[in-house]
C-alpha positions as CSV (number, residue, x, y, z in Angstrom):
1,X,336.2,110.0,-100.1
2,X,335.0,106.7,-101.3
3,X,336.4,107.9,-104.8
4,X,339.8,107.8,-103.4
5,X,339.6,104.5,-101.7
6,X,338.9,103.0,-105.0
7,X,342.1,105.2,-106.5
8,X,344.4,103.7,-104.0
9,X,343.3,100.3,-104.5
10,X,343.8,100.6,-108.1
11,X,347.1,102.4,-107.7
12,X,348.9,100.0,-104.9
13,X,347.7,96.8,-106.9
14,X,348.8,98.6,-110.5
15,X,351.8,99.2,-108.5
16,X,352.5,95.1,-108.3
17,X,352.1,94.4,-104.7
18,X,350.9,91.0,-103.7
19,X,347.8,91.2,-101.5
20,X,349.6,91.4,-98.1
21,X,352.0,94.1,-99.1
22,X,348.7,96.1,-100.8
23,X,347.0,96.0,-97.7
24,X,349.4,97.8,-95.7
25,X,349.3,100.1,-98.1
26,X,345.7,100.4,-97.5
27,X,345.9,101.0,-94.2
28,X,348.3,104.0,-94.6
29,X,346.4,105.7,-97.2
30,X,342.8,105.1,-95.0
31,X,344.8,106.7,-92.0
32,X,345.6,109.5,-94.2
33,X,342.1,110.4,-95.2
34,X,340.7,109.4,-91.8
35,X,343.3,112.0,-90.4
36,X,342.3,114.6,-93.3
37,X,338.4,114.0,-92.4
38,X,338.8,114.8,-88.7
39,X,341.2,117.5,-89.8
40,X,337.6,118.6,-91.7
41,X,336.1,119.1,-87.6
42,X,335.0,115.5,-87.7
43,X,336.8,113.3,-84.8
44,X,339.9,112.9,-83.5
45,X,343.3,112.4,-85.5
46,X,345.1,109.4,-85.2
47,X,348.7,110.3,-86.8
48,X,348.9,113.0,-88.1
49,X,348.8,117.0,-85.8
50,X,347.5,119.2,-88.1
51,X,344.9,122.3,-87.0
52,X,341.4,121.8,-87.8
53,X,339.9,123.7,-90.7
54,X,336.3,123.6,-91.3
55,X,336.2,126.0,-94.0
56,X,338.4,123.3,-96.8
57,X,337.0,121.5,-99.4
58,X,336.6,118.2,-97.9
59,X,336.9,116.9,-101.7
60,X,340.5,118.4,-102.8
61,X,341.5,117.6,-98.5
62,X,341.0,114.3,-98.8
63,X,341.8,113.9,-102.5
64,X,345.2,115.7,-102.2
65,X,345.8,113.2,-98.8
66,X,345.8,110.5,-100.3
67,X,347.4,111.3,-103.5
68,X,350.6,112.7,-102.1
69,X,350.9,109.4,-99.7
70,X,349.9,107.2,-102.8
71,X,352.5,109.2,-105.1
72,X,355.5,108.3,-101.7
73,X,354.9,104.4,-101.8
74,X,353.0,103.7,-105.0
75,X,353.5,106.0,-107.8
76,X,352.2,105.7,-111.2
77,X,351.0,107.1,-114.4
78,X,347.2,106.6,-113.6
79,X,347.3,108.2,-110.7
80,X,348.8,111.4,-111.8
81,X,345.9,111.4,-114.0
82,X,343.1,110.9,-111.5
83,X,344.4,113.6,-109.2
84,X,344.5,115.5,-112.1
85,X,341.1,114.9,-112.7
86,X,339.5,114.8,-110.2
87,X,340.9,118.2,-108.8
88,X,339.4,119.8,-112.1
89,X,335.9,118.7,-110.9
90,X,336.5,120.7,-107.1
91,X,335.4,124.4,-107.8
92,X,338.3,126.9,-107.2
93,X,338.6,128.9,-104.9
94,X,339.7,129.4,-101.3
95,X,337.9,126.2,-99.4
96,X,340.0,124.6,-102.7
97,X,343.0,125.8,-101.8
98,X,342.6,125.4,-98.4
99,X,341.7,121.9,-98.9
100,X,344.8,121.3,-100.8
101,X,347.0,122.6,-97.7
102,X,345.2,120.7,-95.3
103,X,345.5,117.4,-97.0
104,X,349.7,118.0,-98.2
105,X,349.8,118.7,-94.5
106,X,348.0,115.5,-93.2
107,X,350.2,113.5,-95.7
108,X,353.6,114.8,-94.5
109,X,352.8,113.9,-90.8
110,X,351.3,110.6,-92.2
111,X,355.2,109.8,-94.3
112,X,356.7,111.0,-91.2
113,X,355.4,108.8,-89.9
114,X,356.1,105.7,-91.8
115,X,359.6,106.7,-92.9
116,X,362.0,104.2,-92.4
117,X,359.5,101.7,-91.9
118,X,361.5,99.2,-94.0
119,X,358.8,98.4,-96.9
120,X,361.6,99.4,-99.4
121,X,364.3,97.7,-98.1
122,X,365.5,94.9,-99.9
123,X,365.3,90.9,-98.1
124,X,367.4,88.3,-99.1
125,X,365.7,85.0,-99.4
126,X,367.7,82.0,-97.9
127,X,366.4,78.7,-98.4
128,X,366.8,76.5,-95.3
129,X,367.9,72.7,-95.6
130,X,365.3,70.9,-97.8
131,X,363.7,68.5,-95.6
132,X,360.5,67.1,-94.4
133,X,357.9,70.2,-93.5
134,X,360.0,72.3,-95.2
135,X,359.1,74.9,-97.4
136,X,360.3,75.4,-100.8
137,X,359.6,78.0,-102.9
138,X,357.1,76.3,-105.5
139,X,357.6,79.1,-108.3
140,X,361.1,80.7,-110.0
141,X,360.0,84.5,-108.8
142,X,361.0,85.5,-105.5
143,X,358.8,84.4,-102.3
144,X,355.6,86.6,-102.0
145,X,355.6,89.0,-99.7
146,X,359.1,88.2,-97.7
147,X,359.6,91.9,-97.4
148,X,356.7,92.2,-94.5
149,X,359.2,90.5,-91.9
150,X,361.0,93.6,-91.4
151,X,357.9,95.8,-92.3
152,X,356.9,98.2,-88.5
153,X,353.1,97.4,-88.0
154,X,350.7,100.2,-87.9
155,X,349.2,99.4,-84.7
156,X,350.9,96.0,-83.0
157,X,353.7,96.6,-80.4
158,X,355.4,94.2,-82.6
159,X,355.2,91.8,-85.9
160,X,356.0,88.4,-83.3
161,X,353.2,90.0,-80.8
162,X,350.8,86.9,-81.7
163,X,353.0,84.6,-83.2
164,X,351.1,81.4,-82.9
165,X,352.5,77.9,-81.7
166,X,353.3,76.0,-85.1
167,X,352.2,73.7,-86.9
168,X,351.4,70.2,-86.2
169,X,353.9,67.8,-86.0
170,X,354.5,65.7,-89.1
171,X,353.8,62.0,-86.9
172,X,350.6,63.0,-85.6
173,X,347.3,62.3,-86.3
174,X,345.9,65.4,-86.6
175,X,348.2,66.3,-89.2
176,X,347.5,62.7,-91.4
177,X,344.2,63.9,-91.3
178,X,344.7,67.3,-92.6
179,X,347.1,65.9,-95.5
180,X,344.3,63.1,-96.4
181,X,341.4,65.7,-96.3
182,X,343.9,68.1,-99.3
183,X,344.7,65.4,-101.3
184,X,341.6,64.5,-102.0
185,X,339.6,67.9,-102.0
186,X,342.1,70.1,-103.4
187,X,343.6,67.5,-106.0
188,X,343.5,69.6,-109.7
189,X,342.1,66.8,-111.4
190,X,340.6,65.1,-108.9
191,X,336.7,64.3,-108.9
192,X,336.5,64.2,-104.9
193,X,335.2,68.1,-105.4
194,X,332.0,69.1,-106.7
195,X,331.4,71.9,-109.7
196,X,330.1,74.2,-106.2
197,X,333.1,73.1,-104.1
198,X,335.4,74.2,-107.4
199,X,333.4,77.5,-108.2
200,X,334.4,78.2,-104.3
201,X,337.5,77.6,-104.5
202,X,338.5,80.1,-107.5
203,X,335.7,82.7,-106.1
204,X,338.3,83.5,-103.8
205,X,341.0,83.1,-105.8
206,X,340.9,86.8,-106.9
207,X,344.0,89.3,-105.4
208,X,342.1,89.9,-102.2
209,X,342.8,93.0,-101.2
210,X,341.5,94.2,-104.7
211,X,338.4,91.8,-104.1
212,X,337.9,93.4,-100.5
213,X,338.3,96.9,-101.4
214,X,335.5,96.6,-103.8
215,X,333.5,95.4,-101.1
216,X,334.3,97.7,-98.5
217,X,333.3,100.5,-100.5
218,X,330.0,99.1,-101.8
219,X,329.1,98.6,-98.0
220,X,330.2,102.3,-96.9
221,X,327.4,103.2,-99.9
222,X,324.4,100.7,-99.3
223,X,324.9,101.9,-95.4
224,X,324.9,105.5,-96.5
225,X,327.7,106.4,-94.3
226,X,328.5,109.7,-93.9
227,X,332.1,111.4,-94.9
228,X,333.2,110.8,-91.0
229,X,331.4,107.3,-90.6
230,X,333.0,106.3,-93.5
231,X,336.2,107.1,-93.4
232,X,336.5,105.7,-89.7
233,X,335.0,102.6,-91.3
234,X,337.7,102.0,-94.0
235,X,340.5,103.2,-91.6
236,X,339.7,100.8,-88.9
237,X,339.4,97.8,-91.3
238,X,342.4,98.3,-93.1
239,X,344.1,99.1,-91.1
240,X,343.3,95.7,-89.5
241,X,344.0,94.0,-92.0
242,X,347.5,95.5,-92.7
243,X,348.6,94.4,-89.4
244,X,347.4,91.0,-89.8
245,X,349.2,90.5,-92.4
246,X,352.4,91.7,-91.4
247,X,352.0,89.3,-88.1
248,X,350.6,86.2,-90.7
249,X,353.9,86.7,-92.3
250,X,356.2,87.1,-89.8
251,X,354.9,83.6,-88.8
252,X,354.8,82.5,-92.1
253,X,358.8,83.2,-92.5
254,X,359.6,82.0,-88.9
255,X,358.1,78.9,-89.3
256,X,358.3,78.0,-93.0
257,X,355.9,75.0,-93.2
258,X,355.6,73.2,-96.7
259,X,353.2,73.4,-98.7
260,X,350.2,70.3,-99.3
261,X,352.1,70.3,-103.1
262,X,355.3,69.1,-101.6
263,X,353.9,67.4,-98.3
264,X,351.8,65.3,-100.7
265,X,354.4,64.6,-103.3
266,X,356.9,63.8,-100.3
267,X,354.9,61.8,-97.9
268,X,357.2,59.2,-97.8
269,X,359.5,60.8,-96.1
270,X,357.3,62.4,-93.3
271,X,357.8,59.7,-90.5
272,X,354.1,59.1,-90.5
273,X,352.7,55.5,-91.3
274,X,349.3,57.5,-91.9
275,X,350.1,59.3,-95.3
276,X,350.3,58.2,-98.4
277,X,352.9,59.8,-101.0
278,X,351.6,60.4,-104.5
279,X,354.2,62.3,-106.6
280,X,351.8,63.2,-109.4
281,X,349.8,65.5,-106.9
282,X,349.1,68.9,-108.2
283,X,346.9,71.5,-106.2
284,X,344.0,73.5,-107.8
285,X,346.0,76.9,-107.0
286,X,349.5,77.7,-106.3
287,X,351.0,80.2,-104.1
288,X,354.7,80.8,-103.7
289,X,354.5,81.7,-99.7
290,X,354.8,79.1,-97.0
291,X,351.5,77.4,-95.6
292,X,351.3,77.7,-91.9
293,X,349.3,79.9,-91.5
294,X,346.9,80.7,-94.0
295,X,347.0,84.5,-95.3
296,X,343.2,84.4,-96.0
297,X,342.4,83.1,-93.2
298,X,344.3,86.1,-91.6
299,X,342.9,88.4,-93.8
300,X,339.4,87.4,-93.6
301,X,339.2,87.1,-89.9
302,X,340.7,90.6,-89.5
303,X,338.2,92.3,-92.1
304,X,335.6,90.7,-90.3
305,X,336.2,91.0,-87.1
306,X,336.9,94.8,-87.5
307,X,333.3,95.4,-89.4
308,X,331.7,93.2,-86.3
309,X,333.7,95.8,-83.9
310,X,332.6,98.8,-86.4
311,X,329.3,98.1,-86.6
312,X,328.7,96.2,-83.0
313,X,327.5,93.1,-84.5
314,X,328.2,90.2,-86.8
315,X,325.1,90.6,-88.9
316,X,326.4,92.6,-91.0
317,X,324.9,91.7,-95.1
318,X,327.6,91.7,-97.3
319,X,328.3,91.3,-100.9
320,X,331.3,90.2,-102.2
321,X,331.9,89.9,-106.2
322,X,335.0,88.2,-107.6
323,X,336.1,89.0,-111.0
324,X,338.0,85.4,-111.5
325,X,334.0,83.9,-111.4
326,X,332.3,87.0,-112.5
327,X,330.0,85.9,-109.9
328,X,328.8,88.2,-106.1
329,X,328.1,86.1,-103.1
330,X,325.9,87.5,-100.5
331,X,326.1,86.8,-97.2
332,X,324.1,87.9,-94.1
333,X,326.2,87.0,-91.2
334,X,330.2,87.9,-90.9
335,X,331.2,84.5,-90.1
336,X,330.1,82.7,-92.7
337,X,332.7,84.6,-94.7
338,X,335.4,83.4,-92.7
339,X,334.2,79.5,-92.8
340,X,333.8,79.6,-96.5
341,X,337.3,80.9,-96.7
342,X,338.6,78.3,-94.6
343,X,337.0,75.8,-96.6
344,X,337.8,77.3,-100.0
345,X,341.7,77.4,-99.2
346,X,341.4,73.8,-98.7
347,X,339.4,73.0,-101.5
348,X,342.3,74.8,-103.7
349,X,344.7,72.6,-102.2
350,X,346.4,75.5,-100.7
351,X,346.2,74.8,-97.3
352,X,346.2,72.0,-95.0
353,X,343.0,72.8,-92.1
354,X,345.4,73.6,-89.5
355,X,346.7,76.4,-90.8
356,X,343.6,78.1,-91.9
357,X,341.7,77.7,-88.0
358,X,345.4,79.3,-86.5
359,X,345.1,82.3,-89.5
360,X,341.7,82.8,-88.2
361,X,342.8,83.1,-84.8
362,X,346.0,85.0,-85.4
363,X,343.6,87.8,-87.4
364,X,340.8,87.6,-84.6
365,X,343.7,88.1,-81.8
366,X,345.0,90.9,-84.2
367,X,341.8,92.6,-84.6
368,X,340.6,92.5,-81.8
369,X,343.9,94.4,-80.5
370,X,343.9,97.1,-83.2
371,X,340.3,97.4,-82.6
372,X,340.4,98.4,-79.0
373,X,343.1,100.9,-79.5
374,X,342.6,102.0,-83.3
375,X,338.4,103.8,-82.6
């Protein structure tokens, strides 16, 4: 099972979805082989209505699952290949075969699901009024992601279901402060951050979901989690996440907040007598989505706060590796994940404070939702 949690990963991000789109992905595929597991005689389905059959191969079940939703929304070469594969290493024979029909049958109900859910549907990006706070697109591809606006979440009555308040007004105090603290921690060149400070910053620069799902997986083994355990585990954080994004983006489009780049390079035309313009700014990282609110912070709230729900508690030692650092950060308590995310966004000079605390309450709000009605 844990096999094809690492093919999907591979496949969506081969596929070239950004982080947020991947991880919705995920979730579909980890309802898939959740479904196919209790379809096994382990739990209860959660989408799909198929007759339970102990006698299948639990390998080519949930193999052939997730390989016939994978080939629907994320098709590729490499995956033929692995399915290929992999089937070759499941002994024939009738638990095979039955295997096979349990999982095409789990996917079908699974699409059936999800069709018309409006991931392929082109979005037109149009570019409100320049003006002060807002947002510009600070690359020449498309905006990141602008398809999840129209995107059905998996579990959330709706994408605008937690839509937070905004962001702070560009006259206040709070907000001076917020531009001050990015200018002069998440400055490129600038000397404010230390070599630790800058090693954090990139450490999470990696595609996250690729970064997560690596992490996920190595937890399901160092817990030895059964086949049911584990699938449960993956479903319920993915799945998470998945709808944390789509809500973090919704907000992200309604809203449309500028980046620090241009809030820093424009200050003079904010209204407040508390910033400083400096048109030479350039941030660490770049990221072609609007700021408020923070995607990671999103992201990293709802992985966490699923896991604590999972596993009833935040202690919860967890490894994370990145392959931007080549480094693997341990950590023994959930939410010191989330605050070295919030601070690492900042240090990149991605994101102004603001909008990483109201990412890590719109992913706490949204797990804690999909989490009461997704176990």
């Amino acid at each position: 099972m844990l096999t094809w949690s690492r093919v999907a990963a591979q496949s969506i991000v081969a596929s070239g979805r950004p982080p947020a789109g991947t991880e919705v992905l995920m979730g579909i595929v980890h309802i898939a082989i959740a479904d196919t597991v209790a379809g096994l005689g382990h739990g209860r389905q959660y989408v799909a209505d198929v007759r339970p059959d102990r006698s299948a191969s639990a390998a080519s079940a949930v193999a052939t699952a997730a390989y016939d939703v994978l080939k629907a929304r994320a098709p590729g070469a490499a995956l033929e290949t692995a399915y290929t594969d992999y089937l070759a290493g499941v002994p024939d024979g009738r638990a095979k075969t039955r295997g096979i029909a349990l999982g095409r049958a789990v996917a079908a109900d699974v699409l059936a699901w999800r069709a018309g859910d409006g991931f392929e549907k082109p979005v037109t990006y149009v570019q409100r009024p320049p003006g002060p706070g807002a947002w510009e697109p600070t690359a020449a591809t498309p905006p990141v992601d602008l398809v999840l606006t129209q995107v059905r979440p998996l579990v959330l009555r709706s994408r605008a279901q937690f839509r937070p308040d905004g962001p702070d007004p560009l006259t206040s105090k709070r907000y001076a402060r917020d531009v001050a603290e990015v200018a002069s921690l998440g400055r490129k060149d600038g000397t404010a951050r230390s070599a630790r400070q800058t090693e954090t910053a990139m450490f999470w620069a990696e595609h996250t979901a690729q970064q997560w799902s690596r992490a996920l997986v190595r937890l399901a083994e160092e817990r030895h989690l059964g086949l049911s355990e584990a699938a449960r585990m993956l479903a319920l954080v993915h799945v998470t996440i998945g709808d944390a994004l789509i809500a973090c983006w919704e907000a992200k489009y309604h809203y449309r907040f500028w980046r620090p780049v241009h809030a820093i390079q424009r200050a003079d035309s904010d209204g407040n007598p508390r910033t400083t313009a400096d048109p030479t700014w350039q941030p660490l990282l770049g990221a072609n989505h609007p700021d408020y609110p923070s995607g990671h912070a999103c992201f990293t709230a709802g992985a966490t706060r699923a896991l604590q729900a999972y596993f009833h508690t935040s202690r919860v030692p967890l490894t994370i590796d990145s392959l931007v650092t080549g480094t693997a950060r341990s950590y023994d308590r959930l939410p010191a994940i989330r605050a070295e995310v919030q601070e690492a966004r900042i240090l990149s000079g991605l994101h102004f404070r603001h909008a990483m605390q109201e990412g890590d309450l719109l992913g706490t709000q949204v797990a804690n939702w999909v989490t009461h009605r997704f176990r």
